[in-house]
VOTOR-981858 format. One record per residue (C-alpha): x, y, z. Coordinates in steps of 0.05 Angstrom, whole numbers. Layout:
N
KEKOL     c1     c2     c3
KEKOL      X      Y      Z
...
! end
This chain:
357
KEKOL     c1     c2     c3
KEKOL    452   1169   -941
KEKOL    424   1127   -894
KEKOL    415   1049   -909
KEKOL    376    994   -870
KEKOL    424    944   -839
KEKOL    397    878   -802
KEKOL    402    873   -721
KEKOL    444    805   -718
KEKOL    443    813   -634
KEKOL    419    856   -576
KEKOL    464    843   -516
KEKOL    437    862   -443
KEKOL    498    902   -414
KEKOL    454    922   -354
KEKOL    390    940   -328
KEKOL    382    991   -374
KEKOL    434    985   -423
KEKOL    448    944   -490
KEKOL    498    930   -542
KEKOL    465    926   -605
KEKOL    504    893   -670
KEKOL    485    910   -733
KEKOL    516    871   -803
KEKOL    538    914   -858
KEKOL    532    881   -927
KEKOL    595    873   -962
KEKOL    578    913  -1015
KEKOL    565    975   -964
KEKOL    633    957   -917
KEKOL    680   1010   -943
KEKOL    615   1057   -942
KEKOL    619   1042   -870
KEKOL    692   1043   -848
KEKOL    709   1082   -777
KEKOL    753   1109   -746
KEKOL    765   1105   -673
KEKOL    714   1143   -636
KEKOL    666   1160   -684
KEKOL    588   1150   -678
KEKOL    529   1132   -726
KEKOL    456   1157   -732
KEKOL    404   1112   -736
KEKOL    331   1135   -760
KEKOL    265   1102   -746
KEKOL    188   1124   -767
KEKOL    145   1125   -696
KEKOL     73   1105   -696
KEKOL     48   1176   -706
KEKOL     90   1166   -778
KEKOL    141   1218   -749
KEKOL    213   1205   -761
KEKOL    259   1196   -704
KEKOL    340   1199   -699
KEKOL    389   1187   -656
KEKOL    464   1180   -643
KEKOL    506   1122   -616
KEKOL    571   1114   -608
KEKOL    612   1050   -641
KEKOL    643   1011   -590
KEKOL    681    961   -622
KEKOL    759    970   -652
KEKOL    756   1021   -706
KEKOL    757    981   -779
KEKOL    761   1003   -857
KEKOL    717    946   -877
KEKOL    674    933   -817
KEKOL    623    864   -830
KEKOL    590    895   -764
KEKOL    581    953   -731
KEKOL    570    957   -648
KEKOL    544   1008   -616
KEKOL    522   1013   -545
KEKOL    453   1046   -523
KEKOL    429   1059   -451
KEKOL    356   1078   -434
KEKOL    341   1158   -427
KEKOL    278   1174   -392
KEKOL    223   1196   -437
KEKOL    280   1180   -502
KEKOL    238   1151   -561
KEKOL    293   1111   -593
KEKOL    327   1084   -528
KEKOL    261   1061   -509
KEKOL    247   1029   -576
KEKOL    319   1001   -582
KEKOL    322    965   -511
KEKOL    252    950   -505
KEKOL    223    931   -578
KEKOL    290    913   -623
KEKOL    305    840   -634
KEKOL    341    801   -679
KEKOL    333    799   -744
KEKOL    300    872   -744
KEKOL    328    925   -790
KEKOL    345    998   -766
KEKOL    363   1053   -822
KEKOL    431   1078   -809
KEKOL    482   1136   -827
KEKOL    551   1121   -852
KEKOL    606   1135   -786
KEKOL    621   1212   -773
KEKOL    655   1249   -719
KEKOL    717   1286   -691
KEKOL    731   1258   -626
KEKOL    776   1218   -647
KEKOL    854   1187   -637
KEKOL    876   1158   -691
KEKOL    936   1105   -667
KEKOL    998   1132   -657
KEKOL   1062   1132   -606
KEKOL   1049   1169   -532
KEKOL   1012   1177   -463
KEKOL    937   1193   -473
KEKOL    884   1186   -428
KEKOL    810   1186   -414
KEKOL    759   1215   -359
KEKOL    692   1177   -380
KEKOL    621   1178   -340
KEKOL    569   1130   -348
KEKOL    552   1116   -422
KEKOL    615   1164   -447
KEKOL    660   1099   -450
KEKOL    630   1072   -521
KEKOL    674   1116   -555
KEKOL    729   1111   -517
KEKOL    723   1037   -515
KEKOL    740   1035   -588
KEKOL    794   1085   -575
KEKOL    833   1048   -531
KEKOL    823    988   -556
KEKOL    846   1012   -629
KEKOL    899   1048   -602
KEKOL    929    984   -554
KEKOL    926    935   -615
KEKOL    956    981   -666
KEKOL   1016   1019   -627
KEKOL   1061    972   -593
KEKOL   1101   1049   -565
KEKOL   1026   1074   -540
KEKOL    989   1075   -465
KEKOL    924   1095   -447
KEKOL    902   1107   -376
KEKOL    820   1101   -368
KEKOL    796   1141   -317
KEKOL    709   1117   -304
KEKOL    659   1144   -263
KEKOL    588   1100   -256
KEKOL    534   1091   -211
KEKOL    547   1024   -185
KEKOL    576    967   -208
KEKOL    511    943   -234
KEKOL    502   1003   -281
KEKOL    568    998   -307
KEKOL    569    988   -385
KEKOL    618    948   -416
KEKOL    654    925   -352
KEKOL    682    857   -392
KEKOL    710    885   -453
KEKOL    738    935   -410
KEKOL    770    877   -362
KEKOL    806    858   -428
KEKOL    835    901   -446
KEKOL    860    903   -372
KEKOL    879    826   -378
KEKOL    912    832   -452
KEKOL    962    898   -435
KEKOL    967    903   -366
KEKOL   1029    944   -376
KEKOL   1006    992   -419
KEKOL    935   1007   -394
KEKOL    915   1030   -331
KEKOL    846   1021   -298
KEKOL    822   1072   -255
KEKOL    740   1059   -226
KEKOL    696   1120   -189
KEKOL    634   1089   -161
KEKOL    580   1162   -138
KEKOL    535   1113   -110
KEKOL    577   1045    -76
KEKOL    633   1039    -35
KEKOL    693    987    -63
KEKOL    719    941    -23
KEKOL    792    971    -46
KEKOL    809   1030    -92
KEKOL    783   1103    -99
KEKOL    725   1121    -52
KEKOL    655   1134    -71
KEKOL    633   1198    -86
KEKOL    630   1247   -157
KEKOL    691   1272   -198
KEKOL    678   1341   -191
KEKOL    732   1402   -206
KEKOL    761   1397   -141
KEKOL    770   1321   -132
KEKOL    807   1316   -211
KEKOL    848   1365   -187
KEKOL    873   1327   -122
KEKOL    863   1259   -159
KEKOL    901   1258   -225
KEKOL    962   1277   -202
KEKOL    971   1220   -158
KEKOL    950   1173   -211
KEKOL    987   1183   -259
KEKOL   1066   1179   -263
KEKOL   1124   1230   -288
KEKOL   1131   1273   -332
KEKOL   1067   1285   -309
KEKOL    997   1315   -326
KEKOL   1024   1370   -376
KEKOL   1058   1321   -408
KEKOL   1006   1273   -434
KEKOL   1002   1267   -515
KEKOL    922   1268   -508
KEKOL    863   1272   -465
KEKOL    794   1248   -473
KEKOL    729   1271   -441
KEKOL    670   1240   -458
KEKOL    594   1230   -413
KEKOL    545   1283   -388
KEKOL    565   1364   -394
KEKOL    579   1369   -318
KEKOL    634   1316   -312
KEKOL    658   1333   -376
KEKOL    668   1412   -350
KEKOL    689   1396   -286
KEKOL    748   1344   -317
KEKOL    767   1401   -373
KEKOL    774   1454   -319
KEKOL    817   1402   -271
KEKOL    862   1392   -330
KEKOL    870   1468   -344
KEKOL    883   1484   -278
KEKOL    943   1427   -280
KEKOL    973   1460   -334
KEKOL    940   1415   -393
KEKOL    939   1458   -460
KEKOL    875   1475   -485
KEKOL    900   1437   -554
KEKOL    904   1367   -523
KEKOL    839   1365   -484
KEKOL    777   1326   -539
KEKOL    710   1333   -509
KEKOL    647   1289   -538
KEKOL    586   1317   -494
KEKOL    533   1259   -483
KEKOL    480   1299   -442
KEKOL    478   1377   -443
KEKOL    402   1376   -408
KEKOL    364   1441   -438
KEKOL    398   1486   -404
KEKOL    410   1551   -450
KEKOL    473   1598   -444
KEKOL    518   1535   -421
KEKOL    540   1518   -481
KEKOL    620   1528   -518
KEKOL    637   1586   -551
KEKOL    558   1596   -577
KEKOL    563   1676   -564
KEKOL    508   1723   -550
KEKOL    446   1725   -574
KEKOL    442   1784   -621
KEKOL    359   1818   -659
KEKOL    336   1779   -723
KEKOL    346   1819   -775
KEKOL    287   1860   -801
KEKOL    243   1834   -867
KEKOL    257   1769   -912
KEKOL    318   1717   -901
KEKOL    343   1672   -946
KEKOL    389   1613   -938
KEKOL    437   1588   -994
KEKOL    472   1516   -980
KEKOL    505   1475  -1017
KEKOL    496   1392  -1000
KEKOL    525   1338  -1034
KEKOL    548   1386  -1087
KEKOL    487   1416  -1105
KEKOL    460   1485  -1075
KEKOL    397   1514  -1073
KEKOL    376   1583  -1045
KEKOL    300   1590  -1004
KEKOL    264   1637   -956
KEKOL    265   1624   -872
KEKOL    203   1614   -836
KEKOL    189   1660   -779
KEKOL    235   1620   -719
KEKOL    275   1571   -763
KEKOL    339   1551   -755
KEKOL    381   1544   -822
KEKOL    385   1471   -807
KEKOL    300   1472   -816
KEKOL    301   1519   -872
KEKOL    350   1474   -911
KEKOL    306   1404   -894
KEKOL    241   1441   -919
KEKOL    277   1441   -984
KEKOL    326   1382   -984
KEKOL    302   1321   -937
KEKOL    368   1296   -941
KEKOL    408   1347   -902
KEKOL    455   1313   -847
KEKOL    426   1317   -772
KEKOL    416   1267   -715
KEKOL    412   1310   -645
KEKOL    383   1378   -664
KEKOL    404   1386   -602
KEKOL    489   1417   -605
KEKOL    513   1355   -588
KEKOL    535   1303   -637
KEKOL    558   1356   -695
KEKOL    527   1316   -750
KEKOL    499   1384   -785
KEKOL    559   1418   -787
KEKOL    569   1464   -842
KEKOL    617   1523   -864
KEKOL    587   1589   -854
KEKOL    609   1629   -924
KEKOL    569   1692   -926
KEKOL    522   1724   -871
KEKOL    523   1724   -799
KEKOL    483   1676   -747
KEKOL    477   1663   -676
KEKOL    479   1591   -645
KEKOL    438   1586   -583
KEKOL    477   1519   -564
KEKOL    541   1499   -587
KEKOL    567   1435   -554
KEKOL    608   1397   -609
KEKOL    644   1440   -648
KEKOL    721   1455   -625
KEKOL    750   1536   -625
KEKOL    790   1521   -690
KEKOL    723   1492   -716
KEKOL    689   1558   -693
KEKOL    755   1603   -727
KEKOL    755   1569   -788
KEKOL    683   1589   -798
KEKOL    645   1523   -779
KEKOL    572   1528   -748
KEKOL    513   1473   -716
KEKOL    469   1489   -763
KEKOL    409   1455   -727
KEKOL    427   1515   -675
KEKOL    444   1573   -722
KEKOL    399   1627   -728
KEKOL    409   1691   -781
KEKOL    429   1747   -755
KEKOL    432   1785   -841
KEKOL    384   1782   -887
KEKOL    420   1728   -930
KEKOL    464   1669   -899
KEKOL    501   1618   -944
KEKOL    532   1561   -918
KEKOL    569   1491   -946
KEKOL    545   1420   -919
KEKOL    606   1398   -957
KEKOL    652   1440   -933
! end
């Protein structure tokens, strides 16, 4: 459910980039508790009286009664919301907002983890690290970035922190594609081959295998290139988390989404079940179920409708559908039955699935 919490401060991070704070009554705080890595959706109505969503990232350490909530938002060309949110939200505004969701998440314990991050991908991370340095004494983190310039780098002070608070436990590694550094790595992308040569060398016995965790996050190439690195070192499949910020449009790139397979013949129904209540109502000719369910129920759980941020995840229970993108959901999500269903199409006449699942 979302509800409309008050801008307190919009913080220039960089040219095109800003941390917005939002206050959470105290009535609403447990409501709103995180954990460390997880995002929020936040919902506007445009001029055109259209409604418009999108998902951010909290940045700060992850809290069970949180009197803010921080997220970090960086200017997409031709994006509504980013527009709105760097170049028309003040103080003092309000913005509609989910309660926290998400799996990409560590939650603190003893061990070695690590990060590959590009561009905006650190907001999550941020809060992992930061949760993770403050709460496990036994814990190290190693933050691998790749940005622009320095210019364009997000959160370069809070990051310098946490540098400056546990210099023995966290390691700073920076990858600029577009300046050279006066010392450190050269310029240039993180592509397959590069991880491969360059993680090694960073990072000290027992080695790659070895680390408890790793954590991708930023657009699909760098996140690809850094999971296939890792593979090829010998990283099991199990300890690599991905969180996908930009997958483009591009169709048949996506995890684990399968081929596409003929609609089935004649009338389809959906069944779901949301907030403990189900319902059961006819597709439209080139639905997905996600748009078949909000016909029916405006308050079914989606932010990207895009196979991203995995907000309309729901357990497939009867019926079979094909997902033309799937770019959140992990392969034990996908075995245990678990579909996007802002991506899922039927592929037998009847399809019932649980929000709540």
């Amino acid at each position: 459910m979302f509800h409309p919490l008050r801008v307190t401060t919009v913080e220039q991070l960089t040219d095109d980039s800003a941390a917005l704070t939002l206050e959470v009554p105290p009535e609403l705080r447990a409501m709103y508790a995180y954990a460390p890595g997880q995002h929020i959706a936040l919902r506007r109505t445009n001029e055109r009286g259209e409604e418009v969503r999108r998902t951010y990232s909290l940045c700060d350490p992850a809290d069970s009664a949180p009197e803010t909530l921080r997220v970090g938002v960086r200017l997409v060309e031709g994006g509504e919301f980013s527009t709105y949110a760097l170049k028309e939200l003040t103080a003092g505004g309000t913005v509609e907002v989910l309660p926290p969701t998400g799996r990409f998440i560590l939650e603190p314990r003893a061990g070695r983890f690590a990060a590959v991050v590009g561009g905006s991908g650190i907001t999550p991370v941020l809060s992992i690290a930061a949760t993770l340095l403050k709460r496990q004494p036994e814990a190290r983190f190693c933050l691998i970035r790749s940005d622009r310039t320095t210019a364009s780098t997000m959160f370069l002070e809070e990051v310098a922190d946490l540098k400056n608070r546990y210099p023995d436990r966290f390691q700073l590694v920076t990858v600029l594609s577009r300046e050279e550094q006066h010392s450190g790595l050269a310029s240039g992308r993180l592509d397959e081959k590069r991880l491969t040569a360059l993680l090694p060398a960073l990072l000290s016995a027992p080695g790659i295998p070895a680390m408890d965790g790793w954590y991708l996050c930023g657009p699909l190439g760098l996140v690809e290139n850094a999971s296939k690195a890792l593979r090829s070192l010998g990283v099991p499949r199990s300890r690599i988390h991905q969180e996908i910020f930009h997958a483009g449009t591009q169709p048949g790139t996506s995890r684990n989404a399968g081929p596409g397979t003929a609609v089935p013949a004649g009338p389809v129904t959906v069944s779901a079940t949301l907030a403990g209540r189900g319902g059961t109502w006819p597709m439209d000719d080139g639905e997905s179920v996600l748009e078949t369910v909000l016909r029916n129920r405006a308050d079914a759980p989606y932010a990207c409708k895009g196979g991203v941020c995995g907000t309309c995840r729901a357990r497939l229970l009867t019926g079979e559908v094909h997902m033309d993108r799937n770019f959140a959901l992990e392969p034990d999500e996908l075995n245990a039955g678990y579909v996007l269903a802002c991506q899922s199409h039927p592929l037998t006449p009847k399809v019932t699935v649980d929000f709540d699942a």
